[in-house]
N, C-alpha and C positions, 0 to 999 in steps of 0.2 A: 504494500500500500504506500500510496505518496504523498506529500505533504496536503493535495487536495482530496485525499480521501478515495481517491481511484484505487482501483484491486490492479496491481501491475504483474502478471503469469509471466515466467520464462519461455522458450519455446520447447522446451522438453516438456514442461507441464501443460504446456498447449494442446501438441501432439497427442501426449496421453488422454487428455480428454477426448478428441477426437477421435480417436481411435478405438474407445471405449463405447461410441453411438453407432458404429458399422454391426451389421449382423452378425451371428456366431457364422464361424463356416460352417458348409454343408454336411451333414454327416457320409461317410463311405457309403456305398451301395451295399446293400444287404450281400453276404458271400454266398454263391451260387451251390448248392448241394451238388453231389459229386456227379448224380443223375443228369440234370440241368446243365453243367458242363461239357460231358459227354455227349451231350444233345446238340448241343452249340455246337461243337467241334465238328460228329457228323455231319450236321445240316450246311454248316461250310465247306468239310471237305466234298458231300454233292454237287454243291453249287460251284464249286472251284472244277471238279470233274467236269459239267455240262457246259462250262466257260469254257473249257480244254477241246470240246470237242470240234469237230470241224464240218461245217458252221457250228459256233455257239449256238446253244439249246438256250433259249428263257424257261424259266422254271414254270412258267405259265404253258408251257406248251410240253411240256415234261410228259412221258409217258410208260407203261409200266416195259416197254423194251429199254425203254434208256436206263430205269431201275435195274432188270435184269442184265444189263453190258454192264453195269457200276458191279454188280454181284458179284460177275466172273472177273472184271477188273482185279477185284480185291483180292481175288485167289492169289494173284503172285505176291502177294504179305503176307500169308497166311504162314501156321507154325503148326499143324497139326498133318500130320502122315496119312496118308490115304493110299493104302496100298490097292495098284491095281489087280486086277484079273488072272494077270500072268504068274507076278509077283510070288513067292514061296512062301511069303509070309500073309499071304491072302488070307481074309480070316482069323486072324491070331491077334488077340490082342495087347499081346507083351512079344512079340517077336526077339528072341537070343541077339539078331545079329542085325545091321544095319543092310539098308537097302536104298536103289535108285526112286523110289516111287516118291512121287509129288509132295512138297507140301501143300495144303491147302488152308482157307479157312474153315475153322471148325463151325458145324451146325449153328451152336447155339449162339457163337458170335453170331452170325449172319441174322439168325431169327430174332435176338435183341438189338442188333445193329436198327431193320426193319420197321421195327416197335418203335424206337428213337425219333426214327426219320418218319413215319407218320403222323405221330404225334407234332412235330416240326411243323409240317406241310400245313397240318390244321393250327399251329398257330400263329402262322407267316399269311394266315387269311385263307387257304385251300381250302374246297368244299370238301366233305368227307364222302360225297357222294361219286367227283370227281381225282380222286387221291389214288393218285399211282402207286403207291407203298401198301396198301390194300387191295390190291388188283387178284383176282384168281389167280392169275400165275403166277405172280410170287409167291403165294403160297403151297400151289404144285412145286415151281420152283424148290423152295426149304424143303417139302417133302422127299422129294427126289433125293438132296443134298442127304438129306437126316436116314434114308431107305440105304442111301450109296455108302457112305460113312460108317454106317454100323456094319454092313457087312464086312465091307473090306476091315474092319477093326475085330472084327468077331463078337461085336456085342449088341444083342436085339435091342431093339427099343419095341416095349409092349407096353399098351395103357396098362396105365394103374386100374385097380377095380377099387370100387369105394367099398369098405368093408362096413360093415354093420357092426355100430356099438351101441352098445348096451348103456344105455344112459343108469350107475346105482339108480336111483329116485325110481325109476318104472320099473326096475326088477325088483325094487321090493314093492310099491305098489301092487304089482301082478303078487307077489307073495302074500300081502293082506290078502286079495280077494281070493285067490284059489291059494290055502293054505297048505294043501295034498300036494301039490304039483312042485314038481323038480323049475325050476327055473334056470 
């Protein structure tokens, strides 16, 4: 203060006032579950795929052949053995000794790979009516994949059958009413 009674601030204590009436900054973006990531990552490397091809594809015009070229694309990064036909180790699914036979992608990648990118399509705006990721044939596609892989591995794939349980509370229920009877 000075002799006329004025409040006289430095300019440090200036600043700091100033600086004190600006908003808080933003907080981060909420961190994406590991699902969500995976999502992202596919639906780009798609979209980087149909940019690649010649002529580029718009995603708008995407169709479930172009899904099924990305499928087999992917085989050659794949890490999973798929022994052919010839192969001595056809069928076996611990094979003693190594061999020439492909790797591929495994099933289940491809068939949650699939799920990813559906799920995508419907939220980049795609009609689920028109959604190439849901198409018949990719899922004969996966079929095929999933019929071919277990063979050559030697290991079926068979549905589960839902078993029947016995909920306690109704077997003894039924024991109140028919008190004779084995349950």
């Amino acid at each position: 203060m000075n002799s006329s009674g004025t409040i006289i601030m430095s300019k440090e204590s200036a600043d700091q006032g100033s600086a004190s009436s600006q908003p808080p900054p933003a907080p981060p973006p909420p961190q994406l579950s590991r699902y969500e990531s995976q999502k992202r990552r596919d639906w780009n490397t798609f979209g980087q795929y149909l940019k690649n091809q010649r002529p580029p594809v718009p995603i708008s015009q995407c169709n479930c052949n172009h899904v099924l070229e990305f499928l087999r694309y992917l085989d050659q990064f794949g890490k999973t053995k798929v022994h052919l036909h010839g192969c001595v180790f056809f069928g076996q699914p611990d094979p003693p000794a190594p061999c020439t036979c492909p790797l591929r992608q495994a099933w289940g990648s491809l068939d949650a790979l699939i799920g990813r990118l559906r799920a995508a399509y419907e939220e980049h705006g795609g009609s689920p009516e028109t959604n190439p990721f849901g198409n018949g044939a990719i899922r004969v596609y996966l079929r095929e994949v999933k019929d071919c892989q277990a063979k050559a591995r030697g290991i079926p794939y068979k549905k589960k059958k839902k078993r029947k349980i016995s909920h306690p509370l109704k077997a003894h229920d039924e024991l109140i009413k028919n008190p004779k009877q084995p349950v």
